[in-house]
TIMAR-717776 format. One record per residue (C-alpha): residue number from 1; x, y, z. Coordinates in steps of 0.25 Angstrom, whole numbers, plus 5000, padded with zeros to 4 digits. Layout:
BEGIN
NODE    n    c1    c2    c3
NODE  NUM     X     Y     Z
...
This chain:
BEGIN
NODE    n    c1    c2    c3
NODE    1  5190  4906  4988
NODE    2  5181  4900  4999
NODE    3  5173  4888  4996
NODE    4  5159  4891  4997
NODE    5  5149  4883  5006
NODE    6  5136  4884  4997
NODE    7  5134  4871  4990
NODE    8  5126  4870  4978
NODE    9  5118  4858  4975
NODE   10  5110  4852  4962
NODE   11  5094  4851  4965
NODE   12  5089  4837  4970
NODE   13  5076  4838  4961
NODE   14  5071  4840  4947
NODE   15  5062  4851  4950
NODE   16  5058  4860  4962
NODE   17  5046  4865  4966
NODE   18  5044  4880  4960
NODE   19  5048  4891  4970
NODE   20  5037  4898  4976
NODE   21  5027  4889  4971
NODE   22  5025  4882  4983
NODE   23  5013  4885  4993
NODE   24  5016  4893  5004
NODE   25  5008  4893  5017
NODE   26  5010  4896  5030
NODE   27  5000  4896  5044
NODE   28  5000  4905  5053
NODE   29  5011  4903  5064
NODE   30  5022  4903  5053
NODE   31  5031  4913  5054
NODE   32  5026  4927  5048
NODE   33  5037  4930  5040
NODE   34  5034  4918  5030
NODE   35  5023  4928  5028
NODE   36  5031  4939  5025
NODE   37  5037  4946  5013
NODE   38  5054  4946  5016
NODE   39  5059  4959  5008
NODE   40  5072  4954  5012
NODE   41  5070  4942  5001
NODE   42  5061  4946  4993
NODE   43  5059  4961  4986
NODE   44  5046  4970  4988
NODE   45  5036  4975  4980
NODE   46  5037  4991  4977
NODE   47  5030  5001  4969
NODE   48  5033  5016  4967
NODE   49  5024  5026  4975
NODE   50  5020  5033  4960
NODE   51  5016  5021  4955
NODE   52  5003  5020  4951
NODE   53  4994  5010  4960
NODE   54  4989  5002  4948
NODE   55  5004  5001  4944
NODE   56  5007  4997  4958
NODE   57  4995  4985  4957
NODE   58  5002  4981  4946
NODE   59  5014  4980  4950
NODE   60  5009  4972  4962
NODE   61  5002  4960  4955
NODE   62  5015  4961  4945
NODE   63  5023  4957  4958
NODE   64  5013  4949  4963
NODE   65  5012  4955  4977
NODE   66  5002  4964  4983
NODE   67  5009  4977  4990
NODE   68  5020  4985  4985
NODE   69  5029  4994  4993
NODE   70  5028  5008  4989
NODE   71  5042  5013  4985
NODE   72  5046  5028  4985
NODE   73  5054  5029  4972
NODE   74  5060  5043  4979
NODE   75  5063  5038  4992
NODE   76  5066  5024  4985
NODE   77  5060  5019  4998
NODE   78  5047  5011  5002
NODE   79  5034  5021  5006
NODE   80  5022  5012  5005
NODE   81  5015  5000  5001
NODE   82  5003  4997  4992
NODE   83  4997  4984  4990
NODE   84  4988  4979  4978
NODE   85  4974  4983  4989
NODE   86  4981  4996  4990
NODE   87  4979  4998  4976
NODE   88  4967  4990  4972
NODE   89  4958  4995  4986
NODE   90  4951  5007  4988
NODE   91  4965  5017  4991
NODE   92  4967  5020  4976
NODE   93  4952  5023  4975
NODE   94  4951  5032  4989
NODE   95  4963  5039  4982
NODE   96  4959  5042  4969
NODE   97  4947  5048  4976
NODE   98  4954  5057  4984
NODE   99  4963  5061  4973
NODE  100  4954  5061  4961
NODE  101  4965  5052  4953
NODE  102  4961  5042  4944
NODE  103  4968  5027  4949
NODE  104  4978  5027  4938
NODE  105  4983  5039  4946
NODE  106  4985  5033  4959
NODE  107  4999  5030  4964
NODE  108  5004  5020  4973
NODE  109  5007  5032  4985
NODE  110  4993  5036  4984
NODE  111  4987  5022  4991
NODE  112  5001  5016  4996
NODE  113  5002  5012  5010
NODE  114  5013  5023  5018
NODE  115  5024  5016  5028
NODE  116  5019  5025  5037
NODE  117  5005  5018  5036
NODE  118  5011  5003  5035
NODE  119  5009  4995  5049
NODE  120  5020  4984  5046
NODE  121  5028  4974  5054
NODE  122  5042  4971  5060
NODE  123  5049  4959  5053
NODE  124  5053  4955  5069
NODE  125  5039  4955  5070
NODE  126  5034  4946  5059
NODE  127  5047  4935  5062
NODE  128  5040  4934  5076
NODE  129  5026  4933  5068
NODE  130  5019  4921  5061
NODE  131  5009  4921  5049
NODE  132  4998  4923  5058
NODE  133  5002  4935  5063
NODE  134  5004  4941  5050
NODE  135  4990  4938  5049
NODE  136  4984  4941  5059
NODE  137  4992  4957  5057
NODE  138  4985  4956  5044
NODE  139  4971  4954  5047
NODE  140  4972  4965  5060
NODE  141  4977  4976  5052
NODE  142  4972  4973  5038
NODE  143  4986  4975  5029
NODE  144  4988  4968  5015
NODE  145  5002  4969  5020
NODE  146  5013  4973  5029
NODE  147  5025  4977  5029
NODE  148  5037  4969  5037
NODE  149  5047  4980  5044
NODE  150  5061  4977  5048
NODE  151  5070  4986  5057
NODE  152  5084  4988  5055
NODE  153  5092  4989  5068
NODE  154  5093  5006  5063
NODE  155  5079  5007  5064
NODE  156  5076  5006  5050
NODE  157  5064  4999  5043
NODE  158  5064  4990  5032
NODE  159  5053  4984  5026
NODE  160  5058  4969  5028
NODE  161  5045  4962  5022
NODE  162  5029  4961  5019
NODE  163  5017  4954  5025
NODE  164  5005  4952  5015
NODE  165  4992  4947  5021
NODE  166  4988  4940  5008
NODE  167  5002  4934  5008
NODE  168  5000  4929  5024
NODE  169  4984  4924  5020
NODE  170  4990  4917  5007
NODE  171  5002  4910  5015
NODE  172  4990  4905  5029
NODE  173  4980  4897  5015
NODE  174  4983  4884  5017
């Protein structure tokens, strides 16, 4: 059997700082994608389509995030997003008035945001980007978030990461 090249190695300290705890800052030239969201090493947020919104908004502060993808049990696919403004704004209450249900009613499809309605972004886009650039996206077309895109060489599109404008404001106070 092959000797293995990894090494392992006993810690040179008695304690290390807490993972995460750490501030995280960043100005505006660095690159965007320290910004972003990477659902190739980190899992997203989904609720069901039936789910009622105030079960959603749980579900959100629960995960401690903001916006949910909008999962399709059927297709067992993506069809949406909805963020805690969705939910908390003025959609639920326009719909209840159209449809005449009461909030406890109101499902996630009813106020979620359609793919075909998203305006997202190329991930060969945002790793020529820098923070700054996210921000500025941002304020000109007034999203919560935005969804990152990657193309398969077949032409097929994949949700490779999220952008969340609170995230990029948190990330430039310092």
């Amino acid at each position: 059997m092959p000797k293995t090249k990894l090494q392992l190695r006993p810690v040179q300290c008695d304690s290390l700082p807490i993972p995460g705890a750490e501030p995280w800052y960043a100005n505006e030239t660095d690159p965007a994608l320290l910004a972003m969201i990477d659902y190739r090493s980190r899992s997203s947020v989904t609720v069901v389509e039936d789910a009622t919104i105030d079960a959603a908004l749980e579900h959100l502060k629960h995960a401690g995030v903001r916006c949910a993808f909008v999962v399709d049990k059927k297709k067992n696919a993506v069809v949406g997003m909805v963020t805690a403004y969705d939910i908390s704004g003025e959609k639920p209450q326009k719909h209840m008035h159209f449809t005449a249900l009461n909030r406890k009613d109101v499902q996630v499809r009813d106020i979620m945001q359609k793919i075909g309605d998203w305006r997202v972004a190329d991930i060969k886009d945002i790793e020529q980007s820098t923070v700054g650039d996210v921000l500025r996206i941002f304020n000109e077309i007034g999203v919560t978030h935005l969804p990152v895109m990657e193309t398969t060489e077949d032409g097929e599109q994949h949700l490779r990461g999220l952008l969340s404008f609170a995230k990029v404001k948190r990330l430039l106070v310092n």
